[in-house]
N, C-alpha and C positions, 0 to 999 in steps of 0.2 A: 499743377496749379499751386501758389505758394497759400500756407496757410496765412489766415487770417489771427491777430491777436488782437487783444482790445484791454488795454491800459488804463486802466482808472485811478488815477492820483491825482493830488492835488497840489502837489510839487510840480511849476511848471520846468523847473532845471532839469529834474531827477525823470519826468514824460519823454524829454528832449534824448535826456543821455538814452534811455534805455528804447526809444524808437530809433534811435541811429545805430545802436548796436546791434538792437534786432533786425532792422534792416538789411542790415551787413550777413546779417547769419541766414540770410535769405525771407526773412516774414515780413507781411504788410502789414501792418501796424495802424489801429486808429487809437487817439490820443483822449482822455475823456477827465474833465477837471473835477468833476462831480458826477453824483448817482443820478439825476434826474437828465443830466447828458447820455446817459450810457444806456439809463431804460428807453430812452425815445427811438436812439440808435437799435436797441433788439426789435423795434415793434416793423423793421423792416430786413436786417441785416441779424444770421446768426457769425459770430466769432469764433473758431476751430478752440482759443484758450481763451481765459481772463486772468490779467494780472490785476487783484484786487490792493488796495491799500485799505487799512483796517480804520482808518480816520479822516474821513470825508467830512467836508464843512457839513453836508446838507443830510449824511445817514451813515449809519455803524457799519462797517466790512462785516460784519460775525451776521446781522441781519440782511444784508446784500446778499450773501452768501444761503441764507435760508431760502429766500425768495425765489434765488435760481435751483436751488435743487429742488424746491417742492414744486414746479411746473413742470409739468411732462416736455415742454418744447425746451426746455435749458436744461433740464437736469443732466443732459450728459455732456456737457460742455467742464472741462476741465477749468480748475481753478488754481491759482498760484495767489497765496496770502502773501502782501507784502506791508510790512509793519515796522517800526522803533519799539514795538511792544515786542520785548524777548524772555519774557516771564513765560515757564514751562506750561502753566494754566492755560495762557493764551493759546499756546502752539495745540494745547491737547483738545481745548474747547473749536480751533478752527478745522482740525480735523477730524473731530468728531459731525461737525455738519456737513461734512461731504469734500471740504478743501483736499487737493490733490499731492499740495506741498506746501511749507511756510517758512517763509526768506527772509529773516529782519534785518533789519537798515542799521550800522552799514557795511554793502555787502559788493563781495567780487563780480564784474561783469562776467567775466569767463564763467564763474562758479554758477553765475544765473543763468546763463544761455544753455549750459550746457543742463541743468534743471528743465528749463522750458523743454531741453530735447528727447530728455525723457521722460517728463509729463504724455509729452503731445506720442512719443511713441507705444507708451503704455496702455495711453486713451485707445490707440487703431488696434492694437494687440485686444483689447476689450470687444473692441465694435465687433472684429472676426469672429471672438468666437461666439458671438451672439446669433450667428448664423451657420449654417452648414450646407456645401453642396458636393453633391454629388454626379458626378458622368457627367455635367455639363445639365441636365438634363432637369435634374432634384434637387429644391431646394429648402432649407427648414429654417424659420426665424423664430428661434427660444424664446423670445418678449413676445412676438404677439402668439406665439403656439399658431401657425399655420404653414403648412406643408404646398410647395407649387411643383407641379411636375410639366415641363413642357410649360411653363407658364399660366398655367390652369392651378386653380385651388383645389384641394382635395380635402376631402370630410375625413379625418379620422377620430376616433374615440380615444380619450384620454392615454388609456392603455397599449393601442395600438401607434402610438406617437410617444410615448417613454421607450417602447421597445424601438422602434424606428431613430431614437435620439441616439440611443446606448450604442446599437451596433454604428450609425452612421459616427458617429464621434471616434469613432476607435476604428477607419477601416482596413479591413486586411486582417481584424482578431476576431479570431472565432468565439463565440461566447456560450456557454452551454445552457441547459436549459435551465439547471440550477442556479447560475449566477445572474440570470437573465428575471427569472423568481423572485430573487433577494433583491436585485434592483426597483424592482416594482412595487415590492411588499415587505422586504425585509424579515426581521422575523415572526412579522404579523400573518406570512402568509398561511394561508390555510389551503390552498389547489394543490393536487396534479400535474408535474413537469409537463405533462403532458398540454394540459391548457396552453402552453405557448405554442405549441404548434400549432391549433385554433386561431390565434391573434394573429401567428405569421401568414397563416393561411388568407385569415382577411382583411391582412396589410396588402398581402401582395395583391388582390384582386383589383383594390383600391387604387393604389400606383400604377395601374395600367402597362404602359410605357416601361417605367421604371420599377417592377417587377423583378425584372432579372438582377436587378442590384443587390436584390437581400437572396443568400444563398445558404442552402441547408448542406453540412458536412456531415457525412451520414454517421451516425452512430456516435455524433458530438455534438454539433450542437448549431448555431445559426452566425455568419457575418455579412456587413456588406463591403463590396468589392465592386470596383469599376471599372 
């Protein structure tokens, strides 16, 4: 499925040129002349990127740009600033709100396309590791903290799910039970190596199914394997 972009400027030349080139670089493209075009269009349609321009008749890019990241349903929508403003302030203040990249005008097609390509493949590099799975079977999403096994949700206790993050992040490394300590506590901890084998004891009971994933190497320490 090709992705989706959504252009917001108010040069209708400069819409024209860069929906035809994007086109060509395989993206579907909608065209937006102003901000109150572009918010109507999210209230049914999300965009994979946004290419913003920083001076819209009708609202400020640096404030566009606030509004989509402080909403949970856009905030992970990539952003590309496109501007005639190439004062360093500018560049540093629109990526301090979340912008992804900032392109001032005027600027090489090639040199943008190839930008938009790795925005957008940074963005899915992001999404992945937001999740982790395991054998088909196991699956864990870091934003919401909830763990599915077989498709079922499983209850796990904060502790029991850093441990479960640690090894599933790294499979096939063994972790011992002192590194496994520090990860959780640092040098705050105050337990007994021993306590993790407690947690792995009642991770695994909890994963049912997916139980045999997390493996004790005797006399080292604990990984999971698929």
């Amino acid at each position: 499925m090709k992705k989706l972009i959504a252009v917001v400027d108010d040069e209708e030349d400069l819409r024209e040129l860069l929906s035809l080139h994007l086109g060509r670089a395989g993206f579907d493209v909608e065209e937006f002349a102003d901000a109150g075009g572009f918010f109507a269009f999210l209230e049914t349609r999300r965009p994979d990127l946004v290419v913003l321009d920083l001076m819209l008749p009708d609202a400020d890019g640096m404030e566009i740009c606030k509004i989509l990241k402080r909403s949970a349903e856009t905030a992970r929508i990539p952003i590309v600033m496109l501007t005639a403003r190439g004062e360093e302030i500018d560049k540093v203040l629109g990526l301090e709100l979340g912008a992804d990249d900032y392109v001032t005008k005027p600027f090489s097609i090639k040199e943008f396309t190839a930008r938009i390509h790795a925005v957008l493949r940074r963005a899915t590099l992001a999404e992945e590791t937001r999740t982790i799975s395991v054998g088909r079977i196991l699956c864990m999403d870091l934003e919401k903290y909830e763990v599915k096994v077989e498709g079922r949700p499983v209850d796990l206790t904060s502790t029991e799910f850093k441990i479960l993050q640690l090894l599933a992040s790294r499979k096939g490394r063994v972790f011992t039970r002192e590194q496994i300590l520090d990860f959780l506590w640092g040098d705050e901890k105050a337990v007994v190596d021993r306590t993790v084998d407690v947690h792995i004891r009642n991770l695994r009971e909890k994963l049912g199914p997916a139980a045999a994933l997390v493996r004790n190497i005797r006399g080292v320490g604990y990984k999971v394997e698929e």
